[in-house]
PAMI-709855 format. One line per 10 residues: number of its first residue (from 1); their letters; for each residue x, y, z of C-alpha. Coordinates in nm, 2 decimals, padded with zeros to 4 digits. Example, Ala and Ser with C-alpha at 12.3 -4.5 7.8 and 13.67 -1.06 7.14 Angstrom:
1	as	01.23/-00.45/00.78 ~ 01.37/-00.11/00.71
This chain:
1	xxxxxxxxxx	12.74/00.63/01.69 ~ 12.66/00.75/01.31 ~ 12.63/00.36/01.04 ~ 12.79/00.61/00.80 ~ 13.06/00.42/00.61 ~ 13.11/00.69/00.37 ~ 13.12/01.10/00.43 ~ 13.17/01.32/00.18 ~ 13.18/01.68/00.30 ~ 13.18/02.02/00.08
11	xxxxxxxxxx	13.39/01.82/-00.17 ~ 13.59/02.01/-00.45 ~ 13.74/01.94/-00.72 ~ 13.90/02.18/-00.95 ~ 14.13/02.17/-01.27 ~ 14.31/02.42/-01.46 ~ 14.27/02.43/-01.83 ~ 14.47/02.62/-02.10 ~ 14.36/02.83/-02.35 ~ 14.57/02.96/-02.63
21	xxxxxxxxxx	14.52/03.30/-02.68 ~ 14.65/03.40/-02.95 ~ 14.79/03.13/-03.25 ~ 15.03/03.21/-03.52 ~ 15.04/03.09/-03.84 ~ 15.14/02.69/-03.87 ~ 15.51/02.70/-04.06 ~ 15.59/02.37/-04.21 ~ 16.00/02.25/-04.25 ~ 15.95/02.30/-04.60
31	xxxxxxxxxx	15.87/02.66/-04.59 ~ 16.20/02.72/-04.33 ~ 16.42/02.59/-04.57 ~ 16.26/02.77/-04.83 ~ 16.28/03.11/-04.70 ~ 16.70/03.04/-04.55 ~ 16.78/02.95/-04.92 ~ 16.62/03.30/-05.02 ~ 16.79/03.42/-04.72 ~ 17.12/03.27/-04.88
41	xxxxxxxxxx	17.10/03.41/-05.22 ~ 17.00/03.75/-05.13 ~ 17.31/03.77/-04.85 ~ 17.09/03.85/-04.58 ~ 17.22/03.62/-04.31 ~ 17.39/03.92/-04.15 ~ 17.06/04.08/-04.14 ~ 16.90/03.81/-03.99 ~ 17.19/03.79/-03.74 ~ 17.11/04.14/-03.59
51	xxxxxxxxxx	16.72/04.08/-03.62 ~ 16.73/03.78/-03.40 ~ 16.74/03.54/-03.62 ~ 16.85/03.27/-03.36 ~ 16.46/03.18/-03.28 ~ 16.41/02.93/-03.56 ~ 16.09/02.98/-03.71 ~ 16.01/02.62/-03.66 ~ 15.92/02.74/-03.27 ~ 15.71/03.00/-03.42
61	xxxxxxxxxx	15.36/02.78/-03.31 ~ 15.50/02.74/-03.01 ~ 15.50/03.13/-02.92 ~ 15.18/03.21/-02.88 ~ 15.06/03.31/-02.56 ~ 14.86/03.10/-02.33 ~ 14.60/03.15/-02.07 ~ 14.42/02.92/-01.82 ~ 14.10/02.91/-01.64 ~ 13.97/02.71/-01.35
71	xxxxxxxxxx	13.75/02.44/-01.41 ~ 13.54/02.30/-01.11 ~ 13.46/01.92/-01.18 ~ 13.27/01.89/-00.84 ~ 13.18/02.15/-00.63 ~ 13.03/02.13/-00.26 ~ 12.95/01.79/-00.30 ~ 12.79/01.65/00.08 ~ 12.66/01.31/00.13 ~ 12.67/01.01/00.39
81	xxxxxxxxxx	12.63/00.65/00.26 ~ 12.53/00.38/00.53 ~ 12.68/00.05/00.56 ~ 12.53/-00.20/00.35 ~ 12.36/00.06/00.09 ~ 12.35/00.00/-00.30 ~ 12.37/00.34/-00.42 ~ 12.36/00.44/-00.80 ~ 12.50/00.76/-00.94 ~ 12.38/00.89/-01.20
91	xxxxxxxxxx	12.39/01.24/-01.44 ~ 12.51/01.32/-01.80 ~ 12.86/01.29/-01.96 ~ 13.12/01.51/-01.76 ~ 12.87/01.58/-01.45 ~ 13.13/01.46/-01.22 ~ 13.10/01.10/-01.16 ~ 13.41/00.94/-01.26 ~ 13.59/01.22/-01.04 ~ 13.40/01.15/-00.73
101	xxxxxxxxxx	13.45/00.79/-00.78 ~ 13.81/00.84/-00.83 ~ 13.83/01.07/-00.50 ~ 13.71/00.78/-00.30 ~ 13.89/00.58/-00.45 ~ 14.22/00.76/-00.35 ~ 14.33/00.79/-00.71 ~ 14.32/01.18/-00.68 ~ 14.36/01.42/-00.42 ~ 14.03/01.72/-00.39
111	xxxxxxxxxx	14.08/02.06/-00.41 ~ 13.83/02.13/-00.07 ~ 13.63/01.94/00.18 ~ 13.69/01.59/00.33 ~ 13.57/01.21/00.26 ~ 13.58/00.92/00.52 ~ 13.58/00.62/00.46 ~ 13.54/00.33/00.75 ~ 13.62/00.00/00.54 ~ 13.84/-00.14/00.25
121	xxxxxxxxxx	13.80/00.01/-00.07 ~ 13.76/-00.19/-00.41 ~ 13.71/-00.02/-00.70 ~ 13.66/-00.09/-01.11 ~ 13.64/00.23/-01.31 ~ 13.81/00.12/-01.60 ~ 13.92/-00.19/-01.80 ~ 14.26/-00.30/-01.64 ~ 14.24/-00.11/-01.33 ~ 14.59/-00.23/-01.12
131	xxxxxxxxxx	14.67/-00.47/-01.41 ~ 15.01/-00.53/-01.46 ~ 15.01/-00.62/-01.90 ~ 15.30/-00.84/-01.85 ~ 15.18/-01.05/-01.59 ~ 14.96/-01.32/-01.61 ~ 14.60/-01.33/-01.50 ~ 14.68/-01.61/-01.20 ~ 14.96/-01.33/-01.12 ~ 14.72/-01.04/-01.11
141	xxxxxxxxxx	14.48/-01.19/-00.91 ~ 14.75/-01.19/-00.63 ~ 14.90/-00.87/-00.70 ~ 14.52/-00.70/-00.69 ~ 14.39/-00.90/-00.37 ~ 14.74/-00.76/-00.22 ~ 14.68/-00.38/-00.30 ~ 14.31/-00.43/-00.15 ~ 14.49/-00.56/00.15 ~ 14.45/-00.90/00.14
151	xxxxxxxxxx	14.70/-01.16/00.25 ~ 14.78/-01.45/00.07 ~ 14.60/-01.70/00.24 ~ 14.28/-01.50/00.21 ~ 14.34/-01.45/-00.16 ~ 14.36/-01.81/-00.20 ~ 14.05/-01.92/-00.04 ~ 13.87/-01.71/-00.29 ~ 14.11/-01.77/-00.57 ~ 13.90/-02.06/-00.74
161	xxxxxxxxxx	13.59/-01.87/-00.76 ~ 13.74/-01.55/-00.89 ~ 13.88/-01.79/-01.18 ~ 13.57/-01.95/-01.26 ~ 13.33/-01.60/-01.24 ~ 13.55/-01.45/-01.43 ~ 13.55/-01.81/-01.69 ~ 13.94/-01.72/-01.79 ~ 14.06/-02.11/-01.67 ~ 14.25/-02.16/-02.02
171	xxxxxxxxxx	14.42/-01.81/-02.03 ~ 14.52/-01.80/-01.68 ~ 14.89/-01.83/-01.73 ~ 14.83/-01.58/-02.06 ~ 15.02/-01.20/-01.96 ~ 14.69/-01.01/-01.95 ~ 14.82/-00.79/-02.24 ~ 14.66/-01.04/-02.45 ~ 14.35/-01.04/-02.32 ~ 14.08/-00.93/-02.48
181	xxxxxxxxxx	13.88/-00.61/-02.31 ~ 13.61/-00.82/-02.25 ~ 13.83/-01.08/-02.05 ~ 14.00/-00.76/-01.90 ~ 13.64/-00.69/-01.77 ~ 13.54/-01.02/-01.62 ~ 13.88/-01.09/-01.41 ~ 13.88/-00.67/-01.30 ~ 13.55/-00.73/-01.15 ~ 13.59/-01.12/-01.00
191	xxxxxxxxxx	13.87/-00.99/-00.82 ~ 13.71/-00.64/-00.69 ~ 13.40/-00.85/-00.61 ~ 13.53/-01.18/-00.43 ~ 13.79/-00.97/-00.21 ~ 13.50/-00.87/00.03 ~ 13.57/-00.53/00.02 ~ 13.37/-00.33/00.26 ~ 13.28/-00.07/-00.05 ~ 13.26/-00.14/-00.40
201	xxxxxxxxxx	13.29/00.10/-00.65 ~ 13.14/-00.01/-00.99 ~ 13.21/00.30/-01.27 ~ 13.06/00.24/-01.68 ~ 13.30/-00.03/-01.72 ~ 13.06/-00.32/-01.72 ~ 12.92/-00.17/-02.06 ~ 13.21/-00.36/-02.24 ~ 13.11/-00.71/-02.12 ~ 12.84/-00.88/-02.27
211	xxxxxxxxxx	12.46/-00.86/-02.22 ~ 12.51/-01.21/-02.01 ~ 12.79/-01.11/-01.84 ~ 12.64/-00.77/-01.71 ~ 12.32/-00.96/-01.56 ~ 12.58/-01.22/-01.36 ~ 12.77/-00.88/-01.31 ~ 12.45/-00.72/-01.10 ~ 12.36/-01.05/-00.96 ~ 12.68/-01.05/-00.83
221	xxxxxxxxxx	12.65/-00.67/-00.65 ~ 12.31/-00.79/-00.54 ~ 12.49/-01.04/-00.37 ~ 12.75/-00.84/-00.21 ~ 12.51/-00.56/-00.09 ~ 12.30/-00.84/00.09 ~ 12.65/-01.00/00.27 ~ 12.61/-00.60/00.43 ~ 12.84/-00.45/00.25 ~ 12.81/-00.16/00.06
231	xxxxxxxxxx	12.83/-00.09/-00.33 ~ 12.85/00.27/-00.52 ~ 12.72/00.20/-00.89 ~ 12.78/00.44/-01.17 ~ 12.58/00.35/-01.52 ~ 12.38/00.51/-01.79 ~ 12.15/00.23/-01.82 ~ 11.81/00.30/-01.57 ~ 11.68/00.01/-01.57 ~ 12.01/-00.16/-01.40
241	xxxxxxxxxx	12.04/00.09/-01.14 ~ 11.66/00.13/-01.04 ~ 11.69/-00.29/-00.99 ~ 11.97/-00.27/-00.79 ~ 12.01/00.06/-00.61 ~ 11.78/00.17/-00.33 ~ 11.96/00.51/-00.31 ~ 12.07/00.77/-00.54 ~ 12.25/01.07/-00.61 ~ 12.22/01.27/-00.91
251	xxxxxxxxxx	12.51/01.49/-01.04 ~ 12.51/01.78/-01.23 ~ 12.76/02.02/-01.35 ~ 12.92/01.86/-01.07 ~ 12.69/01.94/-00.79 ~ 12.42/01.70/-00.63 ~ 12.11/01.85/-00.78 ~ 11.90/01.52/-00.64 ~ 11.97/01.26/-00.35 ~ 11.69/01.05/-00.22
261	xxxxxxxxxx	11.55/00.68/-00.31 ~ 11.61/00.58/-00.61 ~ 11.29/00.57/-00.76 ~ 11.31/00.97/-00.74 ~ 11.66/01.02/-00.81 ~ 11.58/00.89/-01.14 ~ 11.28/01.02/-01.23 ~ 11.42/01.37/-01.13 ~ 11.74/01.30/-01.38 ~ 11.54/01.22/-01.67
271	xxxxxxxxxx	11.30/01.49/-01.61 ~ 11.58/01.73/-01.62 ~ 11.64/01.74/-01.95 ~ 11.46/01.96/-02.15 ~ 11.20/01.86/-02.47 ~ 11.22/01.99/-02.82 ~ 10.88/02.18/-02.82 ~ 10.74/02.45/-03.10 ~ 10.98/02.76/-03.12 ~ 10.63/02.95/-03.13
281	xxxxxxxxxx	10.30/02.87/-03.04 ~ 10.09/02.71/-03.34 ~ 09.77/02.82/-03.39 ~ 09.50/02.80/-03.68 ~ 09.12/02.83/-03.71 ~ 09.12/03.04/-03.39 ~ 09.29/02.71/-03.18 ~ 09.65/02.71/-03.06 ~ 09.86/02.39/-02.94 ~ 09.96/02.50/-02.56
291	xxxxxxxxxx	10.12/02.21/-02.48 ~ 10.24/01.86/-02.57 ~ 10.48/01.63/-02.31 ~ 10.57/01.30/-02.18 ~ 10.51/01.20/-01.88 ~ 10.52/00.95/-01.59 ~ 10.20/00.76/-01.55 ~ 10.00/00.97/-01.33 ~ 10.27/01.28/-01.34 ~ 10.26/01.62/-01.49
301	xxxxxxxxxx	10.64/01.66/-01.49 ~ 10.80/01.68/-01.78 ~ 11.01/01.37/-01.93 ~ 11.32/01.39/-02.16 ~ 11.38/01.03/-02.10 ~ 11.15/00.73/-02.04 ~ 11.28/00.38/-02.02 ~ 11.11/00.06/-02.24 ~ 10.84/-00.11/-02.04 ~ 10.71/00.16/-01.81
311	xxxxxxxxxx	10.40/00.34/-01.80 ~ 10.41/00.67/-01.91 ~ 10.16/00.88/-02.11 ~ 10.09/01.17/-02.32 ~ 09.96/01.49/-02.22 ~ 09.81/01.76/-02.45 ~ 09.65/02.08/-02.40 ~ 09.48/02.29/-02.63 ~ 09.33/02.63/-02.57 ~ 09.08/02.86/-02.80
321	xxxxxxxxxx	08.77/02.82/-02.95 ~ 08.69/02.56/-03.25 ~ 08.31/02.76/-03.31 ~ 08.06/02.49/-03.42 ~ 08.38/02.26/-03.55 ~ 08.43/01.92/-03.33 ~ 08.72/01.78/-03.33 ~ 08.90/01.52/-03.22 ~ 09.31/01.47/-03.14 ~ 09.57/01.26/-03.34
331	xxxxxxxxxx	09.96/01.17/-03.23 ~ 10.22/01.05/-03.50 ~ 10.51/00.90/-03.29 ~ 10.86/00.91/-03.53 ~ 11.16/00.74/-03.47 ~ 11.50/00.91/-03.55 ~ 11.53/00.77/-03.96 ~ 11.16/00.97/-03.97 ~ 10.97/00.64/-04.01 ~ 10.60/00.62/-03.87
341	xxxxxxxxxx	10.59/00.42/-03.58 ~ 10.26/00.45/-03.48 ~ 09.99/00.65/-03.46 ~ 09.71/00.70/-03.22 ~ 09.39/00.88/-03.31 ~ 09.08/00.98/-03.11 ~ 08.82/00.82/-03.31 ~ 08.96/00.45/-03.34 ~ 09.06/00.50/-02.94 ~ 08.67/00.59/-02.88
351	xxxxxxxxxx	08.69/00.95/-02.86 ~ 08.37/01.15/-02.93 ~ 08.46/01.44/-03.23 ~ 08.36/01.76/-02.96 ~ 08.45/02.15/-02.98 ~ 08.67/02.36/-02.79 ~ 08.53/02.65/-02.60 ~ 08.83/02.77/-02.37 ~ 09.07/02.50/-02.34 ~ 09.09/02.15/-02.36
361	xxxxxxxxxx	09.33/01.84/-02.17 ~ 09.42/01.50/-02.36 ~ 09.55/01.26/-02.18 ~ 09.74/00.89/-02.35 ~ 09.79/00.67/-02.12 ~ 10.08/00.40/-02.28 ~ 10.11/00.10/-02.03 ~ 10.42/-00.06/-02.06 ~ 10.59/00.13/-02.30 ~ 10.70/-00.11/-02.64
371	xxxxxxxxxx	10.89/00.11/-02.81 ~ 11.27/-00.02/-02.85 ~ 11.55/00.21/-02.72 ~ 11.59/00.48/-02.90 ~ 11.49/00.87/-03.04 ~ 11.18/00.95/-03.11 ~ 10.92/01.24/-03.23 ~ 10.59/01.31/-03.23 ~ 10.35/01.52/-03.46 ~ 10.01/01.65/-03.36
381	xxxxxxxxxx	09.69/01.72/-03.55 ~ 09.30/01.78/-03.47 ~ 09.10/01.67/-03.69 ~ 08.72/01.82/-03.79 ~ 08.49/01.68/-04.07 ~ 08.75/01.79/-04.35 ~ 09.02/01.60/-04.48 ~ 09.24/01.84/-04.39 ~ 09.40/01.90/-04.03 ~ 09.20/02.15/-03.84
391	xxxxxxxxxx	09.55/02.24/-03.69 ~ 09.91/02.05/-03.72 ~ 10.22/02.09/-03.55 ~ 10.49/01.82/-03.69 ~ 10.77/01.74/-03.48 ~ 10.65/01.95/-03.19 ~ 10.84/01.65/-02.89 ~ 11.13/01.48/-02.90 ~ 11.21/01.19/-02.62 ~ 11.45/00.90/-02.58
401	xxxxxxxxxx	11.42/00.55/-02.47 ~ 11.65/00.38/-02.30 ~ 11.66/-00.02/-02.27 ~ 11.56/-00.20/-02.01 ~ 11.53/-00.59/-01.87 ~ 11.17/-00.77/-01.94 ~ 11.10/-00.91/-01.62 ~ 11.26/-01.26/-01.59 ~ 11.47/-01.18/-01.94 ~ 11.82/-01.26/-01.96
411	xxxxxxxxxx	11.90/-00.98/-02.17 ~ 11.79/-00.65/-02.27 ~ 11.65/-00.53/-02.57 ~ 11.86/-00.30/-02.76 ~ 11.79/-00.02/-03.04 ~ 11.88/-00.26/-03.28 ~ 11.62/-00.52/-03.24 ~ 11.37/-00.34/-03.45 ~ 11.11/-00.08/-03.36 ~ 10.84/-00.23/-03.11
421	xxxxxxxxxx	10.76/-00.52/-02.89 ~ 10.51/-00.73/-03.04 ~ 10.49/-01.03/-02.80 ~ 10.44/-01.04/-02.45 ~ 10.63/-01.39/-02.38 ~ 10.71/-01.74/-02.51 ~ 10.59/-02.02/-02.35 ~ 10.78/-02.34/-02.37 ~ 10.60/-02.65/-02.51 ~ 10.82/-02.89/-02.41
431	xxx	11.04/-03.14/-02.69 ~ 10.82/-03.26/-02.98 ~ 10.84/-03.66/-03.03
């Protein structure tokens, strides 16, 4: 007998949208009144009468004619999920995610195909999910526990600890409606998560708590999937899901373009993207830049994305022939205002100045990446004797970084904590006396 607590087969999910075709003219009140008092004066109303004039012109926006498409938000989406798997979902905006989610979820119907699933359902997509506004939060925590199928006893056992996870002890007889969205947040998810659902679905949502209240959020899910039950995780953030996840699946225009562990789930989603390279190859003094790319450490694929705190390197290629002119390799590394970050040149790295006869690899190896979240470009140059670049390409890669937990940090760094990581820890020295 199949462990599968989740099957998802050929799963479809289309939409119509509506196009307007064709779009009149936009008539404010002013002008109808305007044109019916010219109407007036020049005694045409009996013209108007035989003309039609019982269409007021006000629902002249409303007449033009429509059209509609179909709009496939999944399509031929297949996958099993075992009991007691974390699984993360990942992909770009409007990949498909929030619609699968809501699928299993039983907030929507598909289009095609079939899902089973063999255990209770809890789910968090969005702040408020099965909040009543006018109720209290000591009220909702019943009223949620009984939509998941809980009885009153059961929700009462866990009742304490969903009140003090979610830390809401002196607003728990406020009406949720005055809650902040952050308070919203933390009782959503103590509920979804101390019901013992068999399946927990986790959507975005956990962006809008705090970077404190994320970590006890995971820690949380971490718990769960070890108790054998089984959590579905959707989140932008890489680093989160690669900790917690041991499966993923990777959406794409709505179809799974990747499912697998996790580690290759992800590296396959941020490889997908494609760089900013040279619209035409750059060439000067008889040497042309082939190629310039980030990478995984010891990879040749591709990155769009890295995340902060990873290896990952640089790899260049050059082909042509330099004569009797040695050179030697420089990278500029931009972020997104166009300030130098860094730059990293042969020489000072204890490269030999050397000529190219054919073609010519570089590889920059950067261990643990320190650049801060964010965009970033790079500029290349070889350099000969002369002051002057033997050849330069500026801006020839763009990547991002996304943020990331140091290991044993509480919280993340963000974009906003400057440019680079300079330290490698603090140690504690204990109280001075």
């Amino acid at each position: 007998m199949s462990d599968a607590i989740i099957k998802v087969s050929n799963l479809g999910k289309c939409y119509r949208i509506q196009h307007q075709a064709e779009r009149q003219r936009y008539i404010a009140l002013r002008d109808v009144i305007a044109e019916k008092a010219k109407g007036f004066f020049r005694r045409e109303k009996k013209v108007e009468s035989r003309t039609g004039s019982a269409s007021s012109p006000l629902s002249a926006p409303h007449s033009a004619r429509s059209s509609s498409e179909e709009f496939w938000a999944l399509k031929d989406v297949s996958f099993e999920v075992k009991r007691g798997e974390v699984v993360g979902i990942i992909g770009r905006n409007g990949a498909g995610k929030s619609t699968l989610l809501k699928i299993l979820s039983r907030i929507t119907e598909p289009t095609t195909g079939r899902v089973e699933l063999n255990g209770r359902v809890a789910s968090l997509l969005e702040v408020g999910t099965g909040f009543h506004p006018e109720l209290t939060g000591r009220e909702n925590i019943f009223l949620n526990g009984a939509i998941l199928g809980m009885t009153r006893a059961e929700i009462r056992k866990k009742f304490d600890e969903i009140v003090a996870f979610a830390e809401v002890e002196k607003f728990l007889d406020t009406p949720v409606k005055r809650y902040s969205s952050g308070m919203y947040v933390r009782l959503a998810f103590a509920v979804a998560a101390h019901l013992e659902p068999e399946i927990l679905i986790v959507d975005e949502v956990l962006a809008v708590g705090d970077a404190e209240f994320q970590k006890k959020c995971l820690g949380k899910m971490q718990d769960v999937a070890s108790g054998g039950r089984t959590v579905l995780f959707v989140s932008h953030n890489m680093a989160a899901v690669r900790n917690l996840c041991s499966k993923g699946i990777y959406l794409k225009n709505g179809t799974v373009r990747l499912l697998g562990s996790i580690d290759e789930t992800i590296d396959g989603y941020l490889a997908s993207g494609t760089q900013r390279q040279v619209s035409k190859p750059i060439s000067k003094n008889g040497v042309e830049l082939a190629e310039v790319k980030l990478c995984a450490a010891g990879s040749k694929t591709a990155l769009n994305t890295t995340v902060f705190g990873v290896d990952c390197e640089f790899r260049i290629k050059v082909i042509g022939n330099s004569s009797n002119t040695k050179v030697t390799p420089v990278l500029r590394i931009h972020n997104s205002a166009g300030v130098l970050i860094s730059s990293i040149c042969g020489p000072e790295e204890g490269l030999d100045f050397s000529p190219i006869r054919g073609s010519r690899d570089w590889v920059i190896l950067l261990p643990a990446l320190q650049l801060f979240p964010g965009l970033y470009t790079v500029s290349f140059q070889l350099f000969g004797n002369e002051p002057d670049p033997f050849l330069e390409a500026l801006d020839v890669l763009e990547f991002h970084v996304e943020a990331a937990f140091v290991q044993g940090a509480s919280k993340a760094y963000r974009a906003d904590h400057g440019l680079i990581r300079l330290c490698s820890g603090i140690s504690d020295q204990g109280e001075s006396k």
